[in-house]
C-alpha positions in Angstrom: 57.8 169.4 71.8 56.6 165.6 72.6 56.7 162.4 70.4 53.7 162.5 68.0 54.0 166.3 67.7 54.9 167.1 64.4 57.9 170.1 63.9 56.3 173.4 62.8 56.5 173.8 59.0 56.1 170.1 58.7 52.7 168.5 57.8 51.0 166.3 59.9 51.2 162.2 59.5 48.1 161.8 57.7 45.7 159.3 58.9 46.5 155.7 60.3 50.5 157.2 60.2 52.6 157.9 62.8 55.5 160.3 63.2 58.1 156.8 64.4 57.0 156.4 60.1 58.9 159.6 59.2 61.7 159.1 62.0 62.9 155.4 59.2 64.1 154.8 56.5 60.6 152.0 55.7 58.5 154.5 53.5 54.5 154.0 54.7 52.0 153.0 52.6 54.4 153.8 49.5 54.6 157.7 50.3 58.3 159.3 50.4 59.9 159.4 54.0 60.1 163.4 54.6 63.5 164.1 56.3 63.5 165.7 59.7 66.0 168.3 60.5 69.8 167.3 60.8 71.2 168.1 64.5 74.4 167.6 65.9 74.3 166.1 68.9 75.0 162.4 70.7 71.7 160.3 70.8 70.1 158.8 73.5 69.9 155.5 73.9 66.7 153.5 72.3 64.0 153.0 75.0 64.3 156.3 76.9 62.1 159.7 76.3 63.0 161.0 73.1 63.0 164.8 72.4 63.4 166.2 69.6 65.2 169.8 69.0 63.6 172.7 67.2 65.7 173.5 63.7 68.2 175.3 64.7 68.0 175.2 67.8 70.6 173.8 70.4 70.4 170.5 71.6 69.0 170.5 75.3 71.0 167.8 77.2 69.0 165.1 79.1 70.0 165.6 83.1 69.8 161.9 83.2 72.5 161.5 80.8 74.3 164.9 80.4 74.3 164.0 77.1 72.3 166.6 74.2 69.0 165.1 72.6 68.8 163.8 68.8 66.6 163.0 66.4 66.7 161.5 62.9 67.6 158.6 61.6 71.2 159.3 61.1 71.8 159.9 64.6 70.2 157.2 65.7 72.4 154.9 62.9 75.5 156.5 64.2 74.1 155.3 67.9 73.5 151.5 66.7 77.1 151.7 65.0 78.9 152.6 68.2 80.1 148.6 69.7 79.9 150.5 73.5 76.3 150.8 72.8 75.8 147.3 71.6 73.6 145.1 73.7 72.4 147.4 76.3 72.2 146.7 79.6 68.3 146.1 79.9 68.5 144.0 76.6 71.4 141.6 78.1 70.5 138.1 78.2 70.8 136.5 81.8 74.1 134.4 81.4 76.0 137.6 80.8 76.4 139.2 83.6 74.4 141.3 86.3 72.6 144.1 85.2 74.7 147.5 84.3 77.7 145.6 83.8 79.6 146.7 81.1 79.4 144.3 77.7 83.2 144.2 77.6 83.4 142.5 81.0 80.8 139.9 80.2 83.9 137.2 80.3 85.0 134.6 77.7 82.4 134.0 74.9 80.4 131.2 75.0 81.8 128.3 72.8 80.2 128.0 69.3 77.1 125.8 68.9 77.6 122.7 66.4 80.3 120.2 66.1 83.6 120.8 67.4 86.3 122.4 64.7 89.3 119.1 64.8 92.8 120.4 63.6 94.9 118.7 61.4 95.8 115.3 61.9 99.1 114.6 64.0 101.6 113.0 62.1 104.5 112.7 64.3 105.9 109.3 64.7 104.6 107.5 67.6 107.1 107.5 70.7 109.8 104.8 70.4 111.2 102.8 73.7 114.5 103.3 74.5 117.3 100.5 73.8 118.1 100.8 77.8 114.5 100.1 78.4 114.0 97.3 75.6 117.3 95.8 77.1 116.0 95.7 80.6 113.1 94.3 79.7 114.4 91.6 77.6 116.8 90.4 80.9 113.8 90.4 83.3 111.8 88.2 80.8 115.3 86.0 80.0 115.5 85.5 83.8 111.7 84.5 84.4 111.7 81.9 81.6 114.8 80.5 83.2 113.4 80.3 86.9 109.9 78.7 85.1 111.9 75.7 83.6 113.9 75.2 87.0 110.7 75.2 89.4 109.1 72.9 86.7 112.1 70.3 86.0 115.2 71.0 88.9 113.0 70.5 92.3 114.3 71.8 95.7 116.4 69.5 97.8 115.4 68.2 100.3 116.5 67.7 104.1 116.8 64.1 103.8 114.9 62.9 106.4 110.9 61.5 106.3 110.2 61.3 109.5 109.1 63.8 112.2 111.9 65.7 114.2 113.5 63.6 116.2 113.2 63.9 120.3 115.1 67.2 122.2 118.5 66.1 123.8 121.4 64.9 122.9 124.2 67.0 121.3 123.5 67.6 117.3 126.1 66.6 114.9 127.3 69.1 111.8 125.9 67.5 108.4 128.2 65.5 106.4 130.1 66.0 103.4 127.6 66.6 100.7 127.8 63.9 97.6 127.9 64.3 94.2 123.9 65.9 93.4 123.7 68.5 95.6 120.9 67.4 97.8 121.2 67.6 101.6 121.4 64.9 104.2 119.8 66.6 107.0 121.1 67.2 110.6 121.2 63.8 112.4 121.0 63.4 116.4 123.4 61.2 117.4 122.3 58.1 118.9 121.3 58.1 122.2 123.2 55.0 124.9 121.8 51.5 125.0 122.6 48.3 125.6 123.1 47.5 122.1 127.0 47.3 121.4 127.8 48.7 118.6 130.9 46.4 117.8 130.8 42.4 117.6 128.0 39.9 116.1 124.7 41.3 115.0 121.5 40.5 117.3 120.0 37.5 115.6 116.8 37.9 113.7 115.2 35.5 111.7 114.1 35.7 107.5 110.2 35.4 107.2 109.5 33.1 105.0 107.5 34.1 102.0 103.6 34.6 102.0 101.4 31.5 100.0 100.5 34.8 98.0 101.1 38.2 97.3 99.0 41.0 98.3 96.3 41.5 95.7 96.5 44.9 95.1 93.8 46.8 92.9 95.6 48.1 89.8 92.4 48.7 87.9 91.8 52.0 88.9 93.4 55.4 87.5 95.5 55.4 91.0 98.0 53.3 92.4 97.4 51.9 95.7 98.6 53.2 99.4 100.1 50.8 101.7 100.9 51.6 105.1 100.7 47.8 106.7 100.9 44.4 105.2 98.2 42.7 106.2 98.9 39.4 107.6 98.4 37.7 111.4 102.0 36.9 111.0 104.4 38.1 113.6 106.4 39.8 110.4 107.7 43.3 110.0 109.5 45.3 106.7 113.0 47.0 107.2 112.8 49.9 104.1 115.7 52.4 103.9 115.5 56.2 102.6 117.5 58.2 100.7 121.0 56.9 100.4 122.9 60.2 100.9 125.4 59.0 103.7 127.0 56.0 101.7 128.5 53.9 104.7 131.0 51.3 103.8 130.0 49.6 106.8 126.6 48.5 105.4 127.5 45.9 103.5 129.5 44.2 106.2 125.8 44.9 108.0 123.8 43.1 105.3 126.1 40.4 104.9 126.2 39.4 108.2 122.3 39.9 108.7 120.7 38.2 105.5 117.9 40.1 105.6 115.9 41.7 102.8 116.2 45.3 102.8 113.7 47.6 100.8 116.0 50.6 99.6 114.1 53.4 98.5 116.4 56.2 96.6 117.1 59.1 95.5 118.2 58.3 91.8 120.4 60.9 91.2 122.1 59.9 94.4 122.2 56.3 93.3 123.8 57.8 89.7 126.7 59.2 91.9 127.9 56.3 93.6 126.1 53.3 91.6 128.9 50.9 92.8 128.0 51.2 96.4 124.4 50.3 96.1 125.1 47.5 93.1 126.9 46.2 96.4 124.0 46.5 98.5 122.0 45.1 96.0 124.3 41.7 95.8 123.8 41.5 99.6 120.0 41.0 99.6 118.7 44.7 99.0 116.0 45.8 96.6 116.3 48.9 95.0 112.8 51.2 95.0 111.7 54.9 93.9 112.4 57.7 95.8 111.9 60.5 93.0 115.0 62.4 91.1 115.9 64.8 93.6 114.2 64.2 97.1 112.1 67.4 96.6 109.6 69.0 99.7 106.5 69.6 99.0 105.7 67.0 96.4 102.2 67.5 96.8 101.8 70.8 96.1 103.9 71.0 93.0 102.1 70.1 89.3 101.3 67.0 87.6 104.6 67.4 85.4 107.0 68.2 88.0 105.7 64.7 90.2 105.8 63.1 86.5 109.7 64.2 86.0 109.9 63.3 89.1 108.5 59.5 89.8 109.3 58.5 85.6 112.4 59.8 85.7 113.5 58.4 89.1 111.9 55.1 87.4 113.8 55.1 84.6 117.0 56.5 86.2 117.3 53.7 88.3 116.4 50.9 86.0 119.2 52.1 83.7 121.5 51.6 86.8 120.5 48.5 88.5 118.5 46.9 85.4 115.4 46.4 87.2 111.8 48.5 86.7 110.9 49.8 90.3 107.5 49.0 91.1 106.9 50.5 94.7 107.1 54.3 95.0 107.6 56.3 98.4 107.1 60.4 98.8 109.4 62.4 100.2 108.5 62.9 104.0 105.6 61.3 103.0 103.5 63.9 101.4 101.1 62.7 98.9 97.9 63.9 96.8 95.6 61.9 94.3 97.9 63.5 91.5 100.5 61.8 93.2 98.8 58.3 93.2 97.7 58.7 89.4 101.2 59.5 88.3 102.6 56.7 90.1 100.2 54.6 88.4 100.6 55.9 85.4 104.8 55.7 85.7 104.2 51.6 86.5 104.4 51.9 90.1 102.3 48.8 92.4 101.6 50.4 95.5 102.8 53.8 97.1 104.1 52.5 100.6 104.5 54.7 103.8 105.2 53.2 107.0 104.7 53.3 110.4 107.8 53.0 112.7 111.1 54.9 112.4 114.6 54.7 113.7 114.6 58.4 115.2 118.2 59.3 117.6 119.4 55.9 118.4 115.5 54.5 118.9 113.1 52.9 117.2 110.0 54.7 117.5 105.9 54.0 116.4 104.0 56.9 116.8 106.8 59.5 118.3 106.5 56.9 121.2 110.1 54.5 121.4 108.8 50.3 120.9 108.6 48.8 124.0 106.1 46.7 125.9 103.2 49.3 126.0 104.1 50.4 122.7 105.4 46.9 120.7 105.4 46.2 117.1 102.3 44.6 115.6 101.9 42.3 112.4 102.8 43.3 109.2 104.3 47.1 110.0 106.7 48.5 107.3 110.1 50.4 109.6 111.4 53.1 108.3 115.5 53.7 108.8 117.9 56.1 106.7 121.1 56.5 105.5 122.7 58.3 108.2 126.1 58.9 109.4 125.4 56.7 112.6 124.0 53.7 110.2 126.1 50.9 112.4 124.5 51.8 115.4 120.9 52.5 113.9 121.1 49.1 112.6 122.1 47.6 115.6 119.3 48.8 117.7 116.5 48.3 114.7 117.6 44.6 115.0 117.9 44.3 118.8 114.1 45.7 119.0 112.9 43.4 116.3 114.5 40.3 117.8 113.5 41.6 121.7 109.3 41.6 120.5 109.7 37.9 119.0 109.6 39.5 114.8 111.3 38.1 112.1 112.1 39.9 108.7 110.4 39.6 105.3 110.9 41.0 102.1 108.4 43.1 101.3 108.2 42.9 97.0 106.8 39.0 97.9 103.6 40.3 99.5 103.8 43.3 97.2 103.7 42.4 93.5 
């Protein structure tokens, strides 16, 4: 028997009916379904050629399937019901698999449409830090405060010295005893042989007499002026001295003797140490300038409030010493920017003042060339000399060249003011 061949002692569909109407449940055009005969056999799957067994009858088994033929809709139910036979192959969509796998190797399901399901809130206390690591982390911050304040008030020492390295040769000295402060006096050359002696009267030099008028010096603007040479036509030179860190008894007998009027620019911590030294210089014709706090390298690199602490409080260290207000201010190894200049001006300083010739290993020397007749002094140049452990002899031979080119001595705060 084919599909749409009724079974024998059945009635035909009637008209505009089919026989797929009496195989469901869905009664057509209101009539009563009529039951087809009840078989026992495994159906064949939906979509293949349906046969339909005689009442009675065996089941003849499909060769494709070796499985017997059904029909009614019981069988067909009990087919749908079976999850093997869910979703058959030819019926699989295309993101489950290739065709003939088996549904239950189709791989993880495919995540839900629609917003993501959230789980219960956590409520677990958040994560505390360790006491070790809260500890640690207090020291390092402890440490870096600490090393802030230092950088920004307690400068570097310097080496002492302003002026260029002095010339190769000779046999280098070990540095003196530090004085009280801490700073460093620097590795000095000794000084090299001359015909200077170094014992008995000083060479003979004579005092400058002061100018008809100072300097006028621009104090108008928001920096204070830089003075490297007096002008004047004048055969007049300056004697300034750096530092005070080698305190040499011997240099008042020097100043004595001389009479000449020596600019002192120092360190005013190292003045603080020994005040009674330099009160003595002071009584033998020395001025007493700024030279910062602490002598420190670099100046011009560092922040406005570091040069401030610096310059003011070198000021105002060393007026409540020797009782007067420096008003000339010189860098350390002469390094200098505009911030240096307005806080000069600002701290009541004149003039910044470098200089141009310095006593360097037993010689006096202008432009790393030693004075001499193709390299003599000119008018109005500001010497540079420091407080070294061979200050007698320095002194000696800074006089002998002065007196040698036909200079005499002046005092500089008369053309500076």
């Amino acid at each position: 028997m084919t599909r749409g061949q009724a079974p024998a002692g059945d009635p035909m569909p009637a008209d505009g009916e089919s026989l797929n109407d009496y195989l469901f449940d869905a009664p057509p055009n209101g009539r009563p379904t009529t039951a087809l005969p009840q078989v026992d056999a495994v159906p064949t799957p939906r979509g293949r050629h349906e046969q339909l067994a005689p009442n009675g009858a065996p089941a003849r088994p499909d060769p494709l399937l070796q499985t017997p033929l059904n029909a009614g809709d019981e069988a067909f139910a009990a087919y749908d019901q079976n999850p093997l036979n869910q979703n058959p192959p030819h019926q699989r969509p295309l993101n489950q698999g290739p065709l003939g796998q088996s549904p239950l190797r189709q791989g993880p399901p495919a995540p839900p449409k629609g917003p993501p399901i959230q789980g219960p809130p956590d409520r677990r206390p958040p994560r505390r830090r360790g006491r070790r690591g809260w500890l640690i982390a207090t020291v390092l911050g402890a440490v870096a405060a600490v090393a802030a304040v230092l950088f920004a008030v307690v400068p570097a020492n310097g080496t002492g010295g302003d002026t260029p390295p002095p010339p190769s040769g000779g046999k280098v000295v070990a540095p003196i005893t530090q004085p009280a402060g801490g700073e460093d006096p620097g590795i000095w050359p000794p000084p090299r042989s001359s015909n200077v002696s170094a014992t008995g009267p000083l060479p003979v030099v004579p005092l400058a007499p002061p100018p008809d008028g100072p300097l006028k010096l621009d104090q108008s603007g928001p920096y204070a002026p830089l003075v490297t040479r007096i002008p004047t036509d004048k055969k007049i030179v300056f004697i300034t001295m750096d530092d005070g860190t080698t305190q040499a008894p011997v240099a008042q007998d020097l100043f004595r003797e001389s009479k000449l009027p020596v600019t002192m620019f120092l360190i005013s911590h190292t003045a603080a140490s020994n005040p009674k030294y330099f009160k003595g210089l002071v009584q033998k014709g020395a001025r007493v300038e700024d030279h910062t706090v602490t002598h420190p390298m670099n100046l011009n690199k560092r922040s406005a409030l570091y040069q401030k602490n610096q310059i003011c409080g070198a000021s105002k260290q060393l007026k409540g010493i020797f009782g007067i207000q420096p008003t000339l201010f010189r860098p350390p190894y002469g390094l200098y920017n505009e911030t240096t200049l307005k806080i000069a001006h600002d701290c009541g300083i004149h003039a910044v003042v470098m200089w141009e010739g310095s006593m360097i290993g037993g010689g006096l020397f202008i432009n790393q060339h030693e004075v001499g007749p193709r390299n003599p002094l000119k008018p109005g140049m500001i010497l540079l000399m420091h407080f070294t452990p061979h200050f007698n002899e320095d002194y000696r031979v800074l006089l002998a060249a002065i007196a040698k080119s036909g200079y005499s001595v002046g005092r500089l705060t008369d053309y500076l003011q």
